[in-house]
Z-matrix of the N, CA and C atoms (Angstrom, degrees):
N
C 1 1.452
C 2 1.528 1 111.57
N 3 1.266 2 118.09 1 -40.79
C 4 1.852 3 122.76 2 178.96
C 5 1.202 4 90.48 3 -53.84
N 6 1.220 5 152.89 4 -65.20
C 7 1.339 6 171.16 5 -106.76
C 8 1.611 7 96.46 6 -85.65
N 9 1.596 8 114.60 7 -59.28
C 10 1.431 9 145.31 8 176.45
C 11 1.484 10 74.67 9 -41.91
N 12 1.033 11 112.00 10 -89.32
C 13 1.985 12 121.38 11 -152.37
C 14 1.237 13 122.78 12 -46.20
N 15 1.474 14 115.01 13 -39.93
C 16 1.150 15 136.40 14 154.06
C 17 1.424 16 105.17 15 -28.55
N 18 1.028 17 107.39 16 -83.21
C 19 1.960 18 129.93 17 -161.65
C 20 1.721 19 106.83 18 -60.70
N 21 1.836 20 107.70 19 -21.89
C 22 1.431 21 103.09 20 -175.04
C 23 1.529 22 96.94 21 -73.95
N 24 1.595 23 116.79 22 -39.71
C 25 1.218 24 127.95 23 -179.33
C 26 1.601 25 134.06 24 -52.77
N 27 1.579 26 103.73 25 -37.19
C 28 1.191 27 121.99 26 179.24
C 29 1.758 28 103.45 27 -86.61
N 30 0.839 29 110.68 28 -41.31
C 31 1.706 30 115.50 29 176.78
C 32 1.952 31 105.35 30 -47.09
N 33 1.280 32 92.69 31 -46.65
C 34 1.367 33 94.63 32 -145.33
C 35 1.685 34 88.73 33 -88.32
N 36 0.841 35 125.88 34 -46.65
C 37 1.861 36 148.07 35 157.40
C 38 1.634 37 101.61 36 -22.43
N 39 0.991 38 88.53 37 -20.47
C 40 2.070 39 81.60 38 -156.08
C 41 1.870 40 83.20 39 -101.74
N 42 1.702 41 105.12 40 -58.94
C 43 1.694 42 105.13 41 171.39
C 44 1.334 43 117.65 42 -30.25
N 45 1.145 44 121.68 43 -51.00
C 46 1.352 45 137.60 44 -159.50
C 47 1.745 46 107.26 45 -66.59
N 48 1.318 47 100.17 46 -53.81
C 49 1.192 48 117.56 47 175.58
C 50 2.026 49 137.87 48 -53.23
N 51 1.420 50 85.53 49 -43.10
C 52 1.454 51 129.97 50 142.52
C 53 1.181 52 143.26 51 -44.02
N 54 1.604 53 88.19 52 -26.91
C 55 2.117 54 105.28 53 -170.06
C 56 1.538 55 90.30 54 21.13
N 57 1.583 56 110.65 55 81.68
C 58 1.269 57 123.10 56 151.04
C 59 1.487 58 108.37 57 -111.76
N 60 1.726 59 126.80 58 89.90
C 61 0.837 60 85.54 59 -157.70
C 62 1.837 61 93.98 60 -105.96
N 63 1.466 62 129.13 61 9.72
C 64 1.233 63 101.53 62 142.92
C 65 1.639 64 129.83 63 -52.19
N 66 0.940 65 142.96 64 -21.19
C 67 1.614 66 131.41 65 163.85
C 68 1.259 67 112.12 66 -85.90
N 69 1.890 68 118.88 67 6.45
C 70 1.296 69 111.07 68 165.07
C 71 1.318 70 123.46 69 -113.62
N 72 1.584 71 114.58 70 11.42
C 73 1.196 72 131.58 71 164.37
C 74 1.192 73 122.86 72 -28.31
N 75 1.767 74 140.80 73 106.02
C 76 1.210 75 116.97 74 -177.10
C 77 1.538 76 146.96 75 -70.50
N 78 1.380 77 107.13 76 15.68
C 79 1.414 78 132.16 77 -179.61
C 80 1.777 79 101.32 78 -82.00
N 81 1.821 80 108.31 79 -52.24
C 82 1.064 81 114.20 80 -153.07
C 83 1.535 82 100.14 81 -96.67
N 84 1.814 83 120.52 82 3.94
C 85 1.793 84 105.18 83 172.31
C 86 1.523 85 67.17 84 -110.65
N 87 0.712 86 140.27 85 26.58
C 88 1.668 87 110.33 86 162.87
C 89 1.773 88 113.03 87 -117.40
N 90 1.357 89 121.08 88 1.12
C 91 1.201 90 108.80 89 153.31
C 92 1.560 91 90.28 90 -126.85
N 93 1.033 92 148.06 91 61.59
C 94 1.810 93 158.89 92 108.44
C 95 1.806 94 105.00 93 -56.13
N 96 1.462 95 117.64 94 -47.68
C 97 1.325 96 132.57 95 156.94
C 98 0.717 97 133.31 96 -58.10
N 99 1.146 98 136.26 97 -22.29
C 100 1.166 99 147.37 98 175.49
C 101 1.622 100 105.13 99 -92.73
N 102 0.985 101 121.21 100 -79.77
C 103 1.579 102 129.53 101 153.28
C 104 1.629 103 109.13 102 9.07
N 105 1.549 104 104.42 103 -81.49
C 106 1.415 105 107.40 104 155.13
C 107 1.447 106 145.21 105 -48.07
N 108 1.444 107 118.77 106 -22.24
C 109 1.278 108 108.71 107 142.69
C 110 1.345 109 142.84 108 -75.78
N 111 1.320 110 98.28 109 -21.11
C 112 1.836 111 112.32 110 170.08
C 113 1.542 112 104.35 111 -70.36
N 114 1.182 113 132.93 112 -10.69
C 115 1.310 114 134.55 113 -166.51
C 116 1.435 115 102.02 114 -114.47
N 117 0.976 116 121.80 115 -42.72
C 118 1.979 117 112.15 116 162.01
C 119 1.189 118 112.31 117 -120.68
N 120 1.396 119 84.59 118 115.96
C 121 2.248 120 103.78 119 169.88
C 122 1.518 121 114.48 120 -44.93
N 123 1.618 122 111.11 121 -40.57
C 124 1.576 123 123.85 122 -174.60
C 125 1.326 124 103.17 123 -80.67
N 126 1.092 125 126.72 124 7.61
C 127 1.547 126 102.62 125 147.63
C 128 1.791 127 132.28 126 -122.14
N 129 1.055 128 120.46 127 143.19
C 130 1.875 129 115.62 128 -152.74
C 131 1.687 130 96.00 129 -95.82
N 132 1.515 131 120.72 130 -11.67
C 133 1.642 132 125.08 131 -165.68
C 134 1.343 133 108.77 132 -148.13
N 135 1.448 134 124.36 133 116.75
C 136 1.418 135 112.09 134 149.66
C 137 1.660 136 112.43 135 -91.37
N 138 1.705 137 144.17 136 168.04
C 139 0.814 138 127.17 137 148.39
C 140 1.267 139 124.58 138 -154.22
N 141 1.424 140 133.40 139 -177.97
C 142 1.596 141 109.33 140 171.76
C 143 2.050 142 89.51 141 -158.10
N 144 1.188 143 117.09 142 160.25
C 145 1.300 144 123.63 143 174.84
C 146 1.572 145 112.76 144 -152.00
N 147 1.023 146 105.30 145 137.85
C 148 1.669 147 107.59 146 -170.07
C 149 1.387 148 112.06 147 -106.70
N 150 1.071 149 133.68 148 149.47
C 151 1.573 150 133.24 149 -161.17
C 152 1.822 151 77.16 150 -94.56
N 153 1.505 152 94.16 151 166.98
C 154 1.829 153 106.07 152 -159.32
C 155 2.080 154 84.99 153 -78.59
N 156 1.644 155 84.60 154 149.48
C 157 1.672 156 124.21 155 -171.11
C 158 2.065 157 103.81 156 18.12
N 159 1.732 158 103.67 157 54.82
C 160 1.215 159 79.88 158 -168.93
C 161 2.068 160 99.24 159 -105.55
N 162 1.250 161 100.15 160 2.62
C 163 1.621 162 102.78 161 -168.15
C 164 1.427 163 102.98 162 -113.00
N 165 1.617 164 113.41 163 -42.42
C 166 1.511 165 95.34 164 -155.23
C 167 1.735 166 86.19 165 -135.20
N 168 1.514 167 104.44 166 -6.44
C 169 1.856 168 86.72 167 171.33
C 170 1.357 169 114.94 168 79.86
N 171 1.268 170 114.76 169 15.16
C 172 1.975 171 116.33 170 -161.95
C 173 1.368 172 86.73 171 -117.47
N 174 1.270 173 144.06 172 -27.99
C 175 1.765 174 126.18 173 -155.36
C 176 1.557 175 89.58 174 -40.00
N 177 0.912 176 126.30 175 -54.79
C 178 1.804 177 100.15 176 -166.05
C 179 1.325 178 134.36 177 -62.70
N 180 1.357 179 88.27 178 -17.20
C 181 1.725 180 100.70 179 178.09
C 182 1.426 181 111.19 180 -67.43
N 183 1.366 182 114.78 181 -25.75
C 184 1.026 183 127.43 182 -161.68
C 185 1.767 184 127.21 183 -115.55
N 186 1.225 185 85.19 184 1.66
C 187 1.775 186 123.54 185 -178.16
C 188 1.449 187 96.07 186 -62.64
N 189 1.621 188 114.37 187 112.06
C 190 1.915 189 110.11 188 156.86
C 191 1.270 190 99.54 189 68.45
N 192 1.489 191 124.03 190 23.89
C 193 1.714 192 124.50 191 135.91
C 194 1.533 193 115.36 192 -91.34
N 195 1.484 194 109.88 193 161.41
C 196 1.323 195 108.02 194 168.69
C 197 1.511 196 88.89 195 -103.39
N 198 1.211 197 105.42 196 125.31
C 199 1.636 198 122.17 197 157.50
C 200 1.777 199 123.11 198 -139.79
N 201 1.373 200 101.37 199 133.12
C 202 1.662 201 92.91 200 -161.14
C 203 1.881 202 111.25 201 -45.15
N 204 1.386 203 104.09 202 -27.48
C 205 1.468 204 104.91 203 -171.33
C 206 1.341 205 116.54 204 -105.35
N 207 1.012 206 140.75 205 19.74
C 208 1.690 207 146.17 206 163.23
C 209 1.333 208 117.52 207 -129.34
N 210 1.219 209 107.65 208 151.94
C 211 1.762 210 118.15 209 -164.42
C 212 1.798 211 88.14 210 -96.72
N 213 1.540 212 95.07 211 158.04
C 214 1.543 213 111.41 212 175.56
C 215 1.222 214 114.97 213 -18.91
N 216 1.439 215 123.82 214 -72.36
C 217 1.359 216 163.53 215 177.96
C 218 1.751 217 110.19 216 -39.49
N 219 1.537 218 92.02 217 -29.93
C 220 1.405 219 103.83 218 168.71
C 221 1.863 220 126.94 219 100.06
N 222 1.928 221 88.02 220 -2.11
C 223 1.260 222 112.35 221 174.20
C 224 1.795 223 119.53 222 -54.62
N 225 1.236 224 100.76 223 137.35
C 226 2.142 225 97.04 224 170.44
C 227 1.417 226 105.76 225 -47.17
N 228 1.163 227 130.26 226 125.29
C 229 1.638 228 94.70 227 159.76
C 230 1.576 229 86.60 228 -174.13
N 231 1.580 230 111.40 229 82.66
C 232 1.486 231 115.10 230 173.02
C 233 1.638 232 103.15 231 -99.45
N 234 1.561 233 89.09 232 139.91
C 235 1.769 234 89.42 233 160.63
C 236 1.759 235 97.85 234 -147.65
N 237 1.644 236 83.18 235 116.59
C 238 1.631 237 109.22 236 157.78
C 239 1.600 238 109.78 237 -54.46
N 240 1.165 239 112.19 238 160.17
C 241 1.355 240 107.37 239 160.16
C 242 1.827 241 100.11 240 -164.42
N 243 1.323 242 111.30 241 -172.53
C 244 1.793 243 122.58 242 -166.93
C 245 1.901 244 80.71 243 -127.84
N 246 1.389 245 98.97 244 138.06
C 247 1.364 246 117.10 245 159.00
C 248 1.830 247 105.87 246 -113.38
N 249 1.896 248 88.01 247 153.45
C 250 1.646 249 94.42 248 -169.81
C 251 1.677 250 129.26 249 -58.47
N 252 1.771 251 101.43 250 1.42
C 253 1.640 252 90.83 251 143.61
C 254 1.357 253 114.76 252 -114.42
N 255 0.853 254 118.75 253 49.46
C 256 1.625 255 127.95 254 174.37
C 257 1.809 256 129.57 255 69.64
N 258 1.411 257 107.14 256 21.94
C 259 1.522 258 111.74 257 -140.81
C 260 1.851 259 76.03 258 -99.19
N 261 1.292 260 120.35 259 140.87
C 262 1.845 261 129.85 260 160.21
C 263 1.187 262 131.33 261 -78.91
N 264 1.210 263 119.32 262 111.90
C 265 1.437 264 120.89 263 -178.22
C 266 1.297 265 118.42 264 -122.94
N 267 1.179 266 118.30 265 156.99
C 268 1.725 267 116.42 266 169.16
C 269 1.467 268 96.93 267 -131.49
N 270 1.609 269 85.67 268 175.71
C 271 1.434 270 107.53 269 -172.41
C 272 1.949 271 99.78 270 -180.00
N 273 0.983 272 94.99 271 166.35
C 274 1.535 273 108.58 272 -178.22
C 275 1.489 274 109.55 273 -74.20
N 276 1.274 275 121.80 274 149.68
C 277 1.703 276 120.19 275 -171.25
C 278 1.509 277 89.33 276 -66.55
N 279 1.372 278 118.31 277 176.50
C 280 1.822 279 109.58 278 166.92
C 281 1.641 280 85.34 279 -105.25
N 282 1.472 281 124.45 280 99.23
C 283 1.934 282 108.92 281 153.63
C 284 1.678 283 92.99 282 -87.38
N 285 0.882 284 141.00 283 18.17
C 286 1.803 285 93.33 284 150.19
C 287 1.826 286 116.72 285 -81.29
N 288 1.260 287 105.56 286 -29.28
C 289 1.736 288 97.20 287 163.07
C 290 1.824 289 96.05 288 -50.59
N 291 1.145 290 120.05 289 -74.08
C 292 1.077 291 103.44 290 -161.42
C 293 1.556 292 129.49 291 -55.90
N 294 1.153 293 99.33 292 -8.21
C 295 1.694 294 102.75 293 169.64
C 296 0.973 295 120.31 294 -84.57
N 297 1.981 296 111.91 295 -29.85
C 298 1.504 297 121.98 296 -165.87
C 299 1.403 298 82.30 297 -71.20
N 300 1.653 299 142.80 298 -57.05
C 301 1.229 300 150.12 299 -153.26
C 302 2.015 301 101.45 300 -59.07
N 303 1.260 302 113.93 301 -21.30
C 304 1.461 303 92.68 302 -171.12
C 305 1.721 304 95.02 303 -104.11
N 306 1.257 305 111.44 304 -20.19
C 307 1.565 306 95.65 305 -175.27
C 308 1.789 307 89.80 306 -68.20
N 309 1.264 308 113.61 307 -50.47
C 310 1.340 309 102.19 308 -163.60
C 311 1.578 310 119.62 309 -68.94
N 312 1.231 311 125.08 310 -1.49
C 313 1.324 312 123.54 311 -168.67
C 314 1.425 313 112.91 312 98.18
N 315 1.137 314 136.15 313 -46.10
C 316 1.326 315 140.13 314 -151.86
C 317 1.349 316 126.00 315 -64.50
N 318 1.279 317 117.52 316 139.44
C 319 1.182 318 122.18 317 -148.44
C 320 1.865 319 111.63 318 -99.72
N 321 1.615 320 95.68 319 14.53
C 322 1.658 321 114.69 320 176.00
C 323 1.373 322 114.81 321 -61.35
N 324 1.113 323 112.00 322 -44.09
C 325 1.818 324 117.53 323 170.65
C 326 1.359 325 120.87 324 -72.19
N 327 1.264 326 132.42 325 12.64
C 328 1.668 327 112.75 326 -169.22
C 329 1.470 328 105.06 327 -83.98
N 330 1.525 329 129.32 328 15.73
C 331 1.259 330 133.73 329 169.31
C 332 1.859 331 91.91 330 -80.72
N 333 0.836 332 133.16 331 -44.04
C 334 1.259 333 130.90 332 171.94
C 335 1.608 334 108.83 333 -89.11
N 336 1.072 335 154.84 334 -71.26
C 337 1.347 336 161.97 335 -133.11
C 338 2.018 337 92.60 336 -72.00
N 339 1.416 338 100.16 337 -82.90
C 340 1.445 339 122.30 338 167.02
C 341 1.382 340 115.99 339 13.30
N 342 1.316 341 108.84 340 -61.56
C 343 1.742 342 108.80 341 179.90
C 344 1.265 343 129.46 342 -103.10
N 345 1.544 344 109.50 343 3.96
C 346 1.593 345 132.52 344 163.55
C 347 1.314 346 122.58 345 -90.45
N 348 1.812 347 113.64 346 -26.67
C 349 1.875 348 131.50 347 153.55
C 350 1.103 349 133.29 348 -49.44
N 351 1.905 350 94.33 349 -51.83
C 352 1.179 351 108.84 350 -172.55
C 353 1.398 352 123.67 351 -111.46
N 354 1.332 353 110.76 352 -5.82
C 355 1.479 354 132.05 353 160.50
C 356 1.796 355 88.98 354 72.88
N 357 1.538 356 127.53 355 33.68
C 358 1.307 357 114.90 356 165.86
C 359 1.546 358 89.34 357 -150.68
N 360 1.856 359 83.71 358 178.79
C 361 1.541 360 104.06 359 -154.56
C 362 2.172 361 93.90 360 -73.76
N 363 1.433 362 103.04 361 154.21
C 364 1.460 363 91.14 362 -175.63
C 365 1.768 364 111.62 363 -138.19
N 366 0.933 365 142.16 364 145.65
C 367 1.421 366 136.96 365 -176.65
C 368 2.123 367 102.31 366 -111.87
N 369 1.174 368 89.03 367 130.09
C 370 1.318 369 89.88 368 -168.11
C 371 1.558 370 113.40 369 -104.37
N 372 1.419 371 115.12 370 132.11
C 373 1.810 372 99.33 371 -155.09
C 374 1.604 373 97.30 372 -66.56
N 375 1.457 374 108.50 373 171.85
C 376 1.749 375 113.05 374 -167.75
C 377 2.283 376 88.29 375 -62.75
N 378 1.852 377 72.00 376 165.16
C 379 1.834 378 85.51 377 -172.99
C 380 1.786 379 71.58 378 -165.15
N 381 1.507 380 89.65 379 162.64
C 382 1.649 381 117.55 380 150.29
C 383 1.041 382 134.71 381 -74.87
N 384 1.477 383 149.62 382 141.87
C 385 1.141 384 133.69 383 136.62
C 386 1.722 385 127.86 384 -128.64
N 387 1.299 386 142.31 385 -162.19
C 388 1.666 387 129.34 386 140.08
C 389 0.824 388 106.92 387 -94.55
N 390 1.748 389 95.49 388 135.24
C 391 1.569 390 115.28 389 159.24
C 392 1.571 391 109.94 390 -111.71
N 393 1.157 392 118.50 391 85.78
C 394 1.426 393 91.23 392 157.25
C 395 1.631 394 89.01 393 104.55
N 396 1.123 395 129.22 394 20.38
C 397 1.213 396 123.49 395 167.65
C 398 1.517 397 120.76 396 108.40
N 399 1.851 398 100.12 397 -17.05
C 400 1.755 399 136.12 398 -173.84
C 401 1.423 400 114.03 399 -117.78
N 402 1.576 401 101.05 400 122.63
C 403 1.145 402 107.13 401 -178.04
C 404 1.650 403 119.40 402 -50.79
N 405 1.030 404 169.58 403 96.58
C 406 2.012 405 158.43 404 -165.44
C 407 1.211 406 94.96 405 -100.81
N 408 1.140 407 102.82 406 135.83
C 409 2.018 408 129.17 407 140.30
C 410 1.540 409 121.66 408 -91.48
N 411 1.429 410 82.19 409 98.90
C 412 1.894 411 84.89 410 163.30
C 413 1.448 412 108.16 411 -161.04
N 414 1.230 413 117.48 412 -128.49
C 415 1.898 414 120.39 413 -151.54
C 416 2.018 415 90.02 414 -154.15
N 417 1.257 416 88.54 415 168.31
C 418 1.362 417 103.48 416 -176.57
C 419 1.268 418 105.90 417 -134.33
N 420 1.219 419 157.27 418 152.33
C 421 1.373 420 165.89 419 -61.41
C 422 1.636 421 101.41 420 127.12
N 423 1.361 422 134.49 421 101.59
C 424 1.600 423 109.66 422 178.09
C 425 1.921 424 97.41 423 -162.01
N 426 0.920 425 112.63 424 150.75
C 427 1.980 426 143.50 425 -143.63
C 428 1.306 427 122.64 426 -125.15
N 429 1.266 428 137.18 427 74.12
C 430 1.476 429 99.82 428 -175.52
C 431 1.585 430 123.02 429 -55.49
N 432 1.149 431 89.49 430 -171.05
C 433 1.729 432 101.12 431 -175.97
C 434 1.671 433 103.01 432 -120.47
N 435 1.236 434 115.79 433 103.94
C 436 1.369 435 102.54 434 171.13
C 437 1.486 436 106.44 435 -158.91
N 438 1.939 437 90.19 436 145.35
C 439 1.614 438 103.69 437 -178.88
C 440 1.037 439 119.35 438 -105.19
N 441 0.878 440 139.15 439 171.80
C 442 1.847 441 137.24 440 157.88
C 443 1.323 442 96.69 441 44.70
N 444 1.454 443 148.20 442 57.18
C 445 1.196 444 150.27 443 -166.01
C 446 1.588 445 110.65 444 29.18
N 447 1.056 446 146.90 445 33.17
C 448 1.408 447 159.23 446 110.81
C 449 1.039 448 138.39 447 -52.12
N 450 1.592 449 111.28 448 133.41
C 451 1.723 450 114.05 449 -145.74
C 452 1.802 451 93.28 450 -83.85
N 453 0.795 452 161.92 451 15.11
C 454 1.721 453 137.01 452 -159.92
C 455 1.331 454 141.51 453 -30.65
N 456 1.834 455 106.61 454 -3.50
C 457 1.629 456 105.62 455 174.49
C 458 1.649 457 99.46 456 154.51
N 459 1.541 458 85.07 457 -163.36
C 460 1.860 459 80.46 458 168.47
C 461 1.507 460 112.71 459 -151.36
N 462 1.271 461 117.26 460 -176.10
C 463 1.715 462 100.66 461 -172.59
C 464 1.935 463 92.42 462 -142.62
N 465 1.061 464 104.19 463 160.87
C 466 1.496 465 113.57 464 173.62
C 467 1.515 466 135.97 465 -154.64
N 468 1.356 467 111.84 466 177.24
C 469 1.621 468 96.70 467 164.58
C 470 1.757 469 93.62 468 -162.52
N 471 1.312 470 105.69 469 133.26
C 472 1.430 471 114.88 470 136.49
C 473 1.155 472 157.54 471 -43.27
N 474 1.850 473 133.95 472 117.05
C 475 0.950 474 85.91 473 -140.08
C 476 2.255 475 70.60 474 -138.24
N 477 1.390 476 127.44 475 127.19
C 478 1.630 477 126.76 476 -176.69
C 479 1.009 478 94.41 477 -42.11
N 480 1.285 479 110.37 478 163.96
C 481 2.143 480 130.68 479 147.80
C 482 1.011 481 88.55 480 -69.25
N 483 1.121 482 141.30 481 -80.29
C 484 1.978 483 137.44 482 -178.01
C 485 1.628 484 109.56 483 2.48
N 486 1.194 485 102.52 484 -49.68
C 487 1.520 486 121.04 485 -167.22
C 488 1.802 487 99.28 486 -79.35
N 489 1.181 488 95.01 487 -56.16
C 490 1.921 489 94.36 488 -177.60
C 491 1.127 490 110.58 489 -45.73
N 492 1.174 491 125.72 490 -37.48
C 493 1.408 492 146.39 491 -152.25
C 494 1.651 493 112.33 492 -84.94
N 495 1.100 494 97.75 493 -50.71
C 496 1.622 495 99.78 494 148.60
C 497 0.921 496 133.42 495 -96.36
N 498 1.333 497 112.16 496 30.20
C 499 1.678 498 119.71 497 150.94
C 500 0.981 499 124.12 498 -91.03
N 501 1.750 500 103.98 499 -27.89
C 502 1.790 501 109.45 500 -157.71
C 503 1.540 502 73.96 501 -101.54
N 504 1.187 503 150.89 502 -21.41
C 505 1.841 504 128.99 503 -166.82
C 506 1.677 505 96.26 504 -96.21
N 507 1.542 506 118.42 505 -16.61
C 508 1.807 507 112.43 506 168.07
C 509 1.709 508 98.86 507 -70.42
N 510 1.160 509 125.59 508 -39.89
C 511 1.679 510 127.54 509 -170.53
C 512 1.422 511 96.77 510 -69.26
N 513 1.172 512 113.65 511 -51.10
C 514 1.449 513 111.04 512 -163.28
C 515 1.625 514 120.60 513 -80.41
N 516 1.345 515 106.52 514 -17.65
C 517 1.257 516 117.59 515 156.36
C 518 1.862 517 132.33 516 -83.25
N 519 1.682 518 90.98 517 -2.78
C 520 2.280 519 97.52 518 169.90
C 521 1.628 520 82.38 519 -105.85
N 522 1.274 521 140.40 520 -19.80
C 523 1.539 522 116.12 521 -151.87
C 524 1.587 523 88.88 522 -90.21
N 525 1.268 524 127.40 523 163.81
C 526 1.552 525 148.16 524 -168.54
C 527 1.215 526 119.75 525 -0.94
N 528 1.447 527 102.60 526 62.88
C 529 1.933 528 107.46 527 171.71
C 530 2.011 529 99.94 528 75.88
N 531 1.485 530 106.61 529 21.27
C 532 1.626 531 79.52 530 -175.12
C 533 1.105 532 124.66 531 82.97
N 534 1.710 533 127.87 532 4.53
C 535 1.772 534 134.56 533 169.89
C 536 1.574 535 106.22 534 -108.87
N 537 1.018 536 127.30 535 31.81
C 538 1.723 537 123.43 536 -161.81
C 539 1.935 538 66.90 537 -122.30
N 540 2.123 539 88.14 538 151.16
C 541 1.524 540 99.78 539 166.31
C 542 1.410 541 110.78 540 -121.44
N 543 1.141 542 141.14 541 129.39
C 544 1.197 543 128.78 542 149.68
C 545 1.367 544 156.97 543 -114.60
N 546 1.361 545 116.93 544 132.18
C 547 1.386 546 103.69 545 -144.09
C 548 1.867 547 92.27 546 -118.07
N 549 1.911 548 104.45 547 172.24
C 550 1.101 549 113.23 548 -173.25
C 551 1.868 550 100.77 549 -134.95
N 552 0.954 551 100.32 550 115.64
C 553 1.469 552 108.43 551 -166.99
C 554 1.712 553 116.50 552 -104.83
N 555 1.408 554 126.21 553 109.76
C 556 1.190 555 111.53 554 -174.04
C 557 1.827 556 118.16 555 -133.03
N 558 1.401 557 111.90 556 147.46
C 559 1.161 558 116.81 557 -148.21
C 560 1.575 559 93.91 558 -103.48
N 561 1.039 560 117.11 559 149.84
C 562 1.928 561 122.58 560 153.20
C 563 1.468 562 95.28 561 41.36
N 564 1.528 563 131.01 562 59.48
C 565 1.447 564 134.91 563 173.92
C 566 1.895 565 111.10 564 -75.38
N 567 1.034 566 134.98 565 9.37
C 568 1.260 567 112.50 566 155.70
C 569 1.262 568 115.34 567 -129.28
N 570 1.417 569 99.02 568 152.88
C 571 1.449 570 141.59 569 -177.79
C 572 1.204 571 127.78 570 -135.07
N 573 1.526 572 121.26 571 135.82
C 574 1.523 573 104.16 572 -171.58
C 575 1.062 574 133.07 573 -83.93
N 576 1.647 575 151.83 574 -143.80
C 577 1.120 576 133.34 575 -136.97
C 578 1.338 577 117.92 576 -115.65
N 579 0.957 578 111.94 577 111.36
C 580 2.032 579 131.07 578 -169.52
C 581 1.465 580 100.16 579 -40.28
């Protein structure tokens, strides 16, 4: 699954770099994301968000439309995701949580904040959110995006507890003949809505 994030990163890293910005069209990285979730079951989110007019220069164009892939404001910021019968949807990231989260301090956004702070890739311990109408438990996976030592956004993916879960019982089933247990323990799991 890192691998996924990796590759959303490097894809888009290399575009960026390129000022290609037909391959940075936001129609066409937003079903590139999509693409990638139809292509791995193990992951529940692809996503990507662009810091304001820093890639393609359009937030205004796009300012106070409803479009599945830009925030109010007019920012990139689609995230696909898998609902628990498997059906794909998008929708715009929500950053006003994440804005409400930095005026206020709160440490609810570092699935978004995290790799724009620290300018590295970050794993976010499991939390809740809705998908799709359903509350999910899982983890986030997320990258910034940056060129020429410039921040331009960040990219991500979702990833179930379902999935952790058969990670830690594949580990725990190579470690000592198959008698090792492993468990996944999580504290204060909700958070509101991505």
């Amino acid at each position: 699954s890192f691998s996924v994030a990796l590759g959303i990163r490097a894809t888009l890293e290399t575009f960026i770099q390129s000022n290609d910005l037909d391959a940075l069209n936001r129609e066409r990285v937003s079903t590139y994301l999509k693409g990638l979730l139809e292509h791995d079951k193990t992951i529940m989110g692809t996503y990507v968000s662009w810091t304001k007019n820093s890639v393609d220069n359009l937030d205004s164009e796009f300012a106070g439309k409803k479009t599945e892939h830009s925030f109010k404001d007019g920012r990139f910021a689609p995230y696909w995701n898998r609902g628990g019968d498997g059906t794909l949807a998008v929708r715009p990231l929500n950053l006003q949580d994440v804005d409400d989260d930095v005026v206020s301090g709160s440490s609810d956004s570092d699935w978004f904040l995290c790799p724009l702070n620290t300018k590295h890739s970050c794993i976010v311990e499991p939390y809740s959110w809705d998908v799709q109408g359903k509350l999910t438990l899982g983890t986030s996976i997320t990258l910034p995006l940056i060129v020429s030592n410039k921040l331009y956004g960040m990219a991500g993916i979702d990833i179930g507890l379902n999935i952790l879960q058969q990670y830690a019982k594949q580990a725990s089933d190579q470690l000592y003949d198959g008698q090792s247990l492993s468990l996944i323990h999580i504290s204060e799991p909700t958070r509101p809505e991505r």
